[in-house]
Each structure stands twice: as structure tokens, then as C-alpha cells.
C-alpha positions in Angstrom: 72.4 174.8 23.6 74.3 171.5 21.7 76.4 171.3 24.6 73.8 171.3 27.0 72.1 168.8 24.7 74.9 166.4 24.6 75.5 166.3 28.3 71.7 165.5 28.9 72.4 162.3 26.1 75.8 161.8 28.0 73.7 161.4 31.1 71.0 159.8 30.4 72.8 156.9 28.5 74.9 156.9 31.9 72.2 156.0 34.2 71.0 153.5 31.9 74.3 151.7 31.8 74.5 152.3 35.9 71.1 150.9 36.4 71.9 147.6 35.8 73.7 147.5 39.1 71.4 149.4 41.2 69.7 147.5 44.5 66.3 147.3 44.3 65.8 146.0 47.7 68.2 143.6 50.7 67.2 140.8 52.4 68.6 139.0 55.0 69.5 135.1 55.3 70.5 132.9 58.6 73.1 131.3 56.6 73.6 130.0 53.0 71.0 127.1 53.4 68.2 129.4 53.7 69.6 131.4 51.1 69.0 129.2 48.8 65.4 127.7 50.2 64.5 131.5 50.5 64.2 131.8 53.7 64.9 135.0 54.7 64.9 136.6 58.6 63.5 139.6 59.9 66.1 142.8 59.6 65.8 143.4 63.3 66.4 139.6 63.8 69.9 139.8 62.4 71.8 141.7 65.6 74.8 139.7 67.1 74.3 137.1 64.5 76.4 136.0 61.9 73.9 136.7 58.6 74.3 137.2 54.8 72.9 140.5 53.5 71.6 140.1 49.4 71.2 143.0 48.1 68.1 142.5 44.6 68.2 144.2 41.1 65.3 145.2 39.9 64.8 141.5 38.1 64.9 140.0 41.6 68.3 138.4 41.0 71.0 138.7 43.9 74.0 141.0 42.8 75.7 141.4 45.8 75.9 138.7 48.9 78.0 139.9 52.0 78.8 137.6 54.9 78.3 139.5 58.1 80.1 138.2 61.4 78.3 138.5 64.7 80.4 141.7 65.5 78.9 143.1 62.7 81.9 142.8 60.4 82.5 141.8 56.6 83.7 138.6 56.4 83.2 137.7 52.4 81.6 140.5 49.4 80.7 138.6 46.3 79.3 140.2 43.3 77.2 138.6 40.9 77.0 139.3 37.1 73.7 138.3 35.0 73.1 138.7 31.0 70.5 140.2 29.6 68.5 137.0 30.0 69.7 136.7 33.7 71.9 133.9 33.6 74.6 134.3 35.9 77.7 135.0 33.6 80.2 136.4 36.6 80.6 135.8 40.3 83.4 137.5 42.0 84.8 138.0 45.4 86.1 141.5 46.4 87.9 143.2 49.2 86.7 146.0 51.0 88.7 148.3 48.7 86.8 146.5 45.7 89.9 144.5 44.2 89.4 140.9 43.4 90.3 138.2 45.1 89.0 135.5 43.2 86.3 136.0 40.0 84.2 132.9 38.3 83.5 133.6 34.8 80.7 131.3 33.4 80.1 130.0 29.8 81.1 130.4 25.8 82.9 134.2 27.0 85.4 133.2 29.0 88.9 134.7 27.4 90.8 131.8 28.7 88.6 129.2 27.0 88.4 131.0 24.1 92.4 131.1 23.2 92.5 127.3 24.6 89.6 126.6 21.7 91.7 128.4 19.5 94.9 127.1 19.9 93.6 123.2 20.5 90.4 122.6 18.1 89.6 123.7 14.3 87.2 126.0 13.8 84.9 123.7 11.9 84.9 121.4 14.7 81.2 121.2 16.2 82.1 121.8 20.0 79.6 123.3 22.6 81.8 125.0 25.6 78.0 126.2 27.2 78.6 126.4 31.2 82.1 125.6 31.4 83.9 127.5 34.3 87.2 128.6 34.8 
């Protein structure tokens, strides 16, 4: 009876973690322009034509853009990252087998800013590193 109450706490604290990266809903864009006006075309409208599919979190922030081709193919699969206040904190490019090829991390985090701070500045001196990119 533990056991079967330690997988249930196992499990639920599981899909908690996973449900930050669930899609709520996809919608689909023309190109990058409209993306960002929110302009988004009719799913059956996006046949033959070269489209970006964003896939929604429940927060109505993008997670995942993919750049179709007109054949239908994957051209580009970025992932997004948001903190808990949903500001973007990671964007990353993937292949199909879900290696990076390239990855943006965004603000105070970033490990390479951090040992670069570290090595470079005291750590009494007032600095602000807020939205630096690397």
C-alpha cells in the first residue's frame, strides 16, 4: 500500500513537471512577419506552402516554432523556454533527432556570463547583466 502510494506522488509530481511543456493548441503563420503581427492562416490554407507551425502552452506563449517547406518538410525546429513569469529565458534550435544545433540562453543565468563575472569583476561591484545573450 506505501508503494502504491509513492508511485501515485512519483507520478503526479511527473505530470506537473511535464506540463509545462505540453501544447495547448497550434497555429499557423504565412511567414515570420505575420508571426509576429499575429496573423495567423487558416489550417487548410497552409497546403503546398511554405508555413511556420507554433505550437501554445497553456499561457499562450509559443514553445515550439517549426518551418515547414512547401513539400511539407522541416526546414528549422526551435524551442522556446519561459520562466515562471514567462519571460523567454531559452530559445534553441534542434534537429529532427532533438540535438542542438544552436541554443540562446537569455539573462543573469547564463553559465558563461556567470564564470566571466566571476573571473573579471568583484563581487561588491554593483553590475546588472539583465538580458545579456550569449
Amino acid at each position: 500500500m506505501i508503494n502504491l502510494f509513492r508511485y501515485g506522488v512519483l507520478l503526479l509530481t511527473m505530470q506537473i513537471a511535464v506540463a509545462q511543456l505540453d501544447v495547448a493548441y497550434v497555429r499557423y503563420f504565412q511567414d515570420d512577419h505575420n508571426f509576429l503581427s499575429n496573423l495567423s492562416m487558416m489550417s487548410t490554407s497552409r497546403r503546398g506552402v511554405a508555413h511556420l507551425t507554433v505550437s501554445y502552452n497553456e499561457k499562450d506563449l509559443p514553445i515550439k516554432i517549426e518551418r515547414i517547406t512547401a513539400k511539407g518538410n522541416i526546414e528549422k525546429r526551435e524551442m522556446l523556454k519561459y520562466d515562471e513569469t514567462g519571460k523567454l529565458i531559452e530559445r534553441g534550435e534542434y534537429t529532427d533527432k532533438w540535438k542542438y544545433l544552436n541554443l540562446t540562453v537569455i539573462g543573469d543565468n547564463e553559465p558563461w556570463s556567470q564564470e566571466f563575472r566571476a573571473w573579471r569583476f568583484a563581487k561588491n561591484e554593483p553590475l546588472t547583466f539583465t538580458d545579456q545573450r550569449t
